[in-house]
N, C-alpha and C positions, 0 to 999 in steps of 0.2 A: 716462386723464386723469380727476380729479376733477372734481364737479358744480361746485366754485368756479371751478377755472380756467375754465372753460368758460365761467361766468357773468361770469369778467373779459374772456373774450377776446371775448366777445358785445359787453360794453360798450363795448370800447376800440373795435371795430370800426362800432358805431353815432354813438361821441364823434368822431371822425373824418370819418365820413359829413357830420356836424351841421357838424364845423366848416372843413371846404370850404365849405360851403353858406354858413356866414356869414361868411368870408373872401370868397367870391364877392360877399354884400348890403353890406359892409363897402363895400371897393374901389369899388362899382356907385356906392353911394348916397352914400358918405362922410358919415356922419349919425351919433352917439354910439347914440340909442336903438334902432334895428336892431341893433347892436352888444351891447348889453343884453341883447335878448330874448333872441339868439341865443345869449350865455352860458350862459341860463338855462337855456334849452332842451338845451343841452350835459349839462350838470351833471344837471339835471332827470327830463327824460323816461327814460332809461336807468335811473337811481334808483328811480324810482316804477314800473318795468317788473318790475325786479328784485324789490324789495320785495312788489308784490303777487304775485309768480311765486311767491316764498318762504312767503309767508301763503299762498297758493292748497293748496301742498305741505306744509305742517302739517295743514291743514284735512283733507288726504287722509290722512293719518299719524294724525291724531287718530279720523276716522273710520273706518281699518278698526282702530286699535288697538279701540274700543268692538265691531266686528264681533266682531273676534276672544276678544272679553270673552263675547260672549253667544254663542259656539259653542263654547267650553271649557268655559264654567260658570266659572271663573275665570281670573284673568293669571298669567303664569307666575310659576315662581318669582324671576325679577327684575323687577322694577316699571319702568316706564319713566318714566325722569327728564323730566319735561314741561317742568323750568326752561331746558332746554337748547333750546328752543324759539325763546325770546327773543333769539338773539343770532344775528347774520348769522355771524357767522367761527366759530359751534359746525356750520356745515350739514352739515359732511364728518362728526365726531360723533357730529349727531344721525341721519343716516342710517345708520351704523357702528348705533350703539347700535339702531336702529329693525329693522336686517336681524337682526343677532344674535337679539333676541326672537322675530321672527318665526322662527327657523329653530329655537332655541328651544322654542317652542309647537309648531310641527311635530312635531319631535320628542316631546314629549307626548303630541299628538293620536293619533300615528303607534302609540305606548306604551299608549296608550287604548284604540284599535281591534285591541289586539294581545291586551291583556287579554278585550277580549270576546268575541275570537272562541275564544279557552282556556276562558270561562266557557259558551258555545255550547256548544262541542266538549262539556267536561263532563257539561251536561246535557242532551246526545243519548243520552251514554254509559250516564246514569242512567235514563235512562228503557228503553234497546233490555237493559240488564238487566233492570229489572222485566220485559220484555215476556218475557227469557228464564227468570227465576223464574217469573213464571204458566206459561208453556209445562210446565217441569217440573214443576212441583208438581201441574198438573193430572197428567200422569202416573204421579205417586206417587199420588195417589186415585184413579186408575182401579186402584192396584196393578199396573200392568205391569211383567213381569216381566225386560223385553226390557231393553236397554242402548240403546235409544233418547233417553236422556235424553243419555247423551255425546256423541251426534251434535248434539243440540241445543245444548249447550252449547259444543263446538268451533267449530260455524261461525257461533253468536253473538259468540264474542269475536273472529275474523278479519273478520268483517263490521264488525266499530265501531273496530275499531284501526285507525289508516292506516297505509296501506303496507304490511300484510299480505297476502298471498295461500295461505300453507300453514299448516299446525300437523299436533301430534299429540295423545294423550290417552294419557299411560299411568298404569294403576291398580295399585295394590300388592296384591300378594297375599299373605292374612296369612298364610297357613299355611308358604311358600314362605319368604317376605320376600323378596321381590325383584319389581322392577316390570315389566308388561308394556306391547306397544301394544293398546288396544282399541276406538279410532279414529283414522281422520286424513282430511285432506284433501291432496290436491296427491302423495301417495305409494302406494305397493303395498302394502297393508296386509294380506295373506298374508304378505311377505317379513317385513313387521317383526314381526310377532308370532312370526317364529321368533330376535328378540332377547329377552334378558330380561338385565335390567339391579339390580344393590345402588343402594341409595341413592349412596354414593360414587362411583357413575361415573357421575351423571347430571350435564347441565349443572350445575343448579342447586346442588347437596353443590361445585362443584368453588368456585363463586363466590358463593358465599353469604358468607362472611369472619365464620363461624360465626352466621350469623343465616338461621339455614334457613327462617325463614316468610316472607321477603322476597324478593321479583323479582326476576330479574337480567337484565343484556343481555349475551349471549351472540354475542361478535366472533369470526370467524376459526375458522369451524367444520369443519373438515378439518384442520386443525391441532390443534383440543384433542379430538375424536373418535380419531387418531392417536395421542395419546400416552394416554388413557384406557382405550383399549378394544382386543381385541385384533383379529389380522387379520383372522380369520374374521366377526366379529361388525360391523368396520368395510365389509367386500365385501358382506356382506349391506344394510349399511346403504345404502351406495352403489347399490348393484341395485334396493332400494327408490326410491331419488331423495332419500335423505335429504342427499345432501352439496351439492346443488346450489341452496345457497342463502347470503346472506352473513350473516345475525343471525336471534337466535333472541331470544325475548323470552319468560323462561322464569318461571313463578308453580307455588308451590308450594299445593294442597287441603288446610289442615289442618284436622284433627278431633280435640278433644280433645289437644291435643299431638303429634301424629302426623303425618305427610305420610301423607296417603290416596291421592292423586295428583297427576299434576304436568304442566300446563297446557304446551304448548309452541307459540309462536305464532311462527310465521319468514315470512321477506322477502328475497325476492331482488335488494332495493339494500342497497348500503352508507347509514350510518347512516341507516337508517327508523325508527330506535323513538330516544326522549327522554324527559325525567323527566316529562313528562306520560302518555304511554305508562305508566310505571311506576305511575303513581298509580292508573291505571285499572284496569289488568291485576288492582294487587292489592284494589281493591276490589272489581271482579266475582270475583276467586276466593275472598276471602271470603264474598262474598255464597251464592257457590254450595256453601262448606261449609256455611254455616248449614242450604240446602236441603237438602244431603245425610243430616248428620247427621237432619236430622227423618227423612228418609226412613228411617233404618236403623231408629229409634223407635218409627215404624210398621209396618216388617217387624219388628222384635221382638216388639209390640205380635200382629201378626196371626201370626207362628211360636207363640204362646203359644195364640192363639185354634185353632189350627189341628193343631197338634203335641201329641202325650202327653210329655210332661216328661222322663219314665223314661227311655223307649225311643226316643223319636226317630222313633217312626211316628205315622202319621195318627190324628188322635182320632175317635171314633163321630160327632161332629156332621158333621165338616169331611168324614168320609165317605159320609154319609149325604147330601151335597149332590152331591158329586163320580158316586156314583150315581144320581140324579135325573138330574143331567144326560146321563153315560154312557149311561141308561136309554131317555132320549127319544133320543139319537141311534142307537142299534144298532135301536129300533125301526123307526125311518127308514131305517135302511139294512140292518138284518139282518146284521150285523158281527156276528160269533161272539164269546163271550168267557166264561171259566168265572168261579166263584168258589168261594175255598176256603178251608176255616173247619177254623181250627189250636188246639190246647189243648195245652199242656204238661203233661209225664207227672211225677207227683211232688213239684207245686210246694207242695201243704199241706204234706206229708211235711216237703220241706227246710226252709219255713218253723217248721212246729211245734219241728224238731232241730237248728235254725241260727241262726233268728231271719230277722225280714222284708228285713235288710240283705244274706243270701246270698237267698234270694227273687230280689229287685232285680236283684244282678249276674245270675243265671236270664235274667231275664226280658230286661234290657239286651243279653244276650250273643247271646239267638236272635233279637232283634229285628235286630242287625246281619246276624248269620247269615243270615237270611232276604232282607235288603234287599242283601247283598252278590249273592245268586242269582240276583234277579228281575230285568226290565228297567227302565227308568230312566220308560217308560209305564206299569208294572204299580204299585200300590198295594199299601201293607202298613198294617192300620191297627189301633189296640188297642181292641178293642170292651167290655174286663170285664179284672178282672182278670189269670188266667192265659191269655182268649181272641182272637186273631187271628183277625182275614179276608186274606186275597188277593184282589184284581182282578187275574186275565189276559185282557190285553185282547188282541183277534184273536187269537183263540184256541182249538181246536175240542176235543171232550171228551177227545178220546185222545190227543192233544197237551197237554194240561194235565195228566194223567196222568201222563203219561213225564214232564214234566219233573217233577210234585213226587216221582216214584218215584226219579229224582235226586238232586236236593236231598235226599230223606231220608235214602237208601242214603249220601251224601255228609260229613253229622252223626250220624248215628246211634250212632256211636260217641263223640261230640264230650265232651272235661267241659272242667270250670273246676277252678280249685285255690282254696278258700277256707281260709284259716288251716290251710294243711296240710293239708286234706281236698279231694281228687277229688269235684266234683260234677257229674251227669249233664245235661246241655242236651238233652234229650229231647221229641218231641214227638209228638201223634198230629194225625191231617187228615183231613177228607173233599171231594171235587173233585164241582160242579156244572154243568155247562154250559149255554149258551143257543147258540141253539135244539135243541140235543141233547135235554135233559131237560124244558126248561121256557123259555119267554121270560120268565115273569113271574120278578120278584128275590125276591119271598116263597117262592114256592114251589121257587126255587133256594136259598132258604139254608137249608132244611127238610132237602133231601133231602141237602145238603151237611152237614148236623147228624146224619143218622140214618149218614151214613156215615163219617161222624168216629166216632160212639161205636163202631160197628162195629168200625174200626180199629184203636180204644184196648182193646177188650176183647179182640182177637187178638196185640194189640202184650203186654200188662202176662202173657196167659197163654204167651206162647211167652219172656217173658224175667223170669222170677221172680226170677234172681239180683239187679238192679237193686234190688229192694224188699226183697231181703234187705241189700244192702250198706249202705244209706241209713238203714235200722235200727242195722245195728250197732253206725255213729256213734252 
């Protein structure tokens, strides 16, 4: 029932009331002007009840519309007709029209608080990356060497995404080209890293829609791992816990044009991630190639400061630190270790009858030579021209012996082929130990030096032929 009828049936039921009452003063009194009032009062009172009920309910209509003006900032976008005000038979209407706006404005407001909490969300997001760029980059300036920065970087982007709970990190490997995992959260990551994956069979190459620097939401992952990948490599995935999840919200690391890596952020409900998710994703993994690339800038940067160019061994500076420090610790601890100081046999010769480009490969080819023999802790580093050190580290004098009597017995017969001519990779050595010979490093490279030339002048008289062949050229 509408607010009018209501307002008639009110009235008819007080005109009623009125007019027993002056049918009862009518009869009583039998007198015209009792009779009068009483009309009046019929007509009247109910009228003037009504009327001012109506004004009362504008006045409240008109005051919270002005509420509603000054909690929006403005009226919505349909204005409220206020002429409809003035008329008793518009009330059904002006109420109509009055609920619509308000539901209206709701709706805005509702629109309003929805936008800001997107604009919130945003910039939490922005700032818990800056928190994650300082984190890594301080890592890059400390130069650590460790892969600690992808741990930082995975469980910063599952920490700001909602609805996240797992991911993984896999890095491409240029030499290979194929990606591996080299972190995750939420998974076995022994198991995964016995997968290695092409670009084409990862999420992202599958739903990219040839726009490979872009995010993607990745639905229904037992399903497209299935038909991508084979048995073997899906059972392992599984063994890891990788299928037990429903989306994957996947961003691709580029560098220079290249997928470096590729961000994998999953969630075990259905639809957790939306285009905001999206937007995010891809601006923290850009942000984070920016960080990377500088990083590589800086290992190039310090591979230069660090490395001989030629050969790929350590340079006399970067070694002459790396001993200082080896120095003070074996003092402290009395950790045995030799050093041995290597010159190759013949290198003016080749240079004078070849030119400095066969030199080079010479010198390039024992420098692998030697770095292929030694441990992954031992040092090999270019102190002079044709002259090499070794650091063997825990290492005692007669054990440094036999091995470099190895290694030499190993090459000794070793050549290169340059424009048609066999050239010899020849070298002579002398091996010094601590505390065998000496703890001090000075007077271990001494005696390492007088037995190096020892060696060379027993080496060039028991193999004359050599020096004859190298002439002939």
């Amino acid at each position: 029932m509408n607010l009018r009828k209501k307002y008639f049936i009110t009235f008819g039921l007080v005109a009623l009331l009125l007019a027993a009452l002056v049918y009862s003063s009518v009869f009583t009194y039998q007198e015209p002007f009792p009779l009068f009032i009483s009309l009046i009062l019929i007509i009247g009172i109910p009228m003037l009840g009504v009327f001012f009920h109506i004004r009362k309910m504008v006045k409240i209509i008109e005051n919270n519309t002005t509420r509603l003006e000054k909690k929006l900032g403005k009226l919505p976008s349909e204005k409220i007709d206020k002429s409809k005000f003035g008329h008793f038979r518009n009330i059904d209407s002006l109420f109509t029209h009055y609920e619509s706006i308000i539901t209206q404005a709701i709706g805005e407001h509702d629109l309003y608080e929805n936008r800001l909490k997107e604009l919130e969300r945003i910039n939490v997001f922005k700032n818990h990356t800056l928190d994650t760029l300082l984190k890594v980059n301080h890592l890059f300036l400390n130069l650590n060497d460790s892969d600690d920065y992808y741990d930082i970087i995975l469980h910063s982007a599952i920490e700001v995404i909602e609805n996240a709970n797992k991911g993984s990190l896999l890095v491409l490997d240029q030499k290979a080209n194929f990606y591996e995992y080299h972190t995750c959260v939420g998974y076995n990551l022994s198991e995964l890293k016995k997968v290695k994956m092409q670009l084409e069979e990862t999420f992202l190459y599958k739903n990219a829609k040839n726009n490979f620097e872009a995010p993607a939401i990745i639905r229904n992952i037992k399903e497209f791992d299935s038909k991508i990948l084979d048995e073997d490599r899906v059972a392992v995935i599984e063994k890891a816990g990788g299928l037990d999840i429903e989306e994957v919200l996947s961003a691709p690391i580029v560098i220079d044009g290249r997928i470096f890596a590729i961000l994998n952020i999953d969630s075990d409900r259905k639809d957790a991630f939306d285009e905001i998710d999206l937007q995010l994703i891809h601006f923290f993994s850009s942000q984070i190639a920016i960080a990377l690339k500088n990083k590589y800038l800086v290992d190039e940067t310090v591979t230069m400061s660090r490395y001989d160019k030629l050969t790929g061994a350590v340079n006399r500076n970067y070694f002459e630190k790396i001993i200082d420090d080896h120095r003070d610790y074996t003092l402290d601890t009395l950790e045995p270790y030799a050093i041995v100081l290597c010159d190759l046999n013949y290198l003016k010769l080749i240079n004078d009858s070849f030119g400095h480009s066969a030199g080079d490969v010479i010198l390039k080819e024992f420098s692998n030579m030697i770095r292929g023999s030694i441990r992954e802790s031992d040092v090999l580093s270019r102190i002079g021209g044709d002259e090499f050190v070794i650091l063997l580290r825990s290492i005692t004098l007669t054990h440094a012996e036999e091995k470099m009597t190895a290694i030499f017995d190993n090459l000794k017969n070793h050549t290169i082929e340059f424009h048609g001519n066999e050239l010899p990779v020849s070298f002579s050595y002398g091996v010094a130990a601590s505390p065998d010979d000496s703890m001090i490093y000075d007077i271990l490279v001494k005696i390492a030096d007088i037995r190096m030339y020892k060696f060379k002048e027993k080496y060039k008289a028991e193999h004359p032929e050599i020096l004859s062949i190298i002439n002939t050229f």
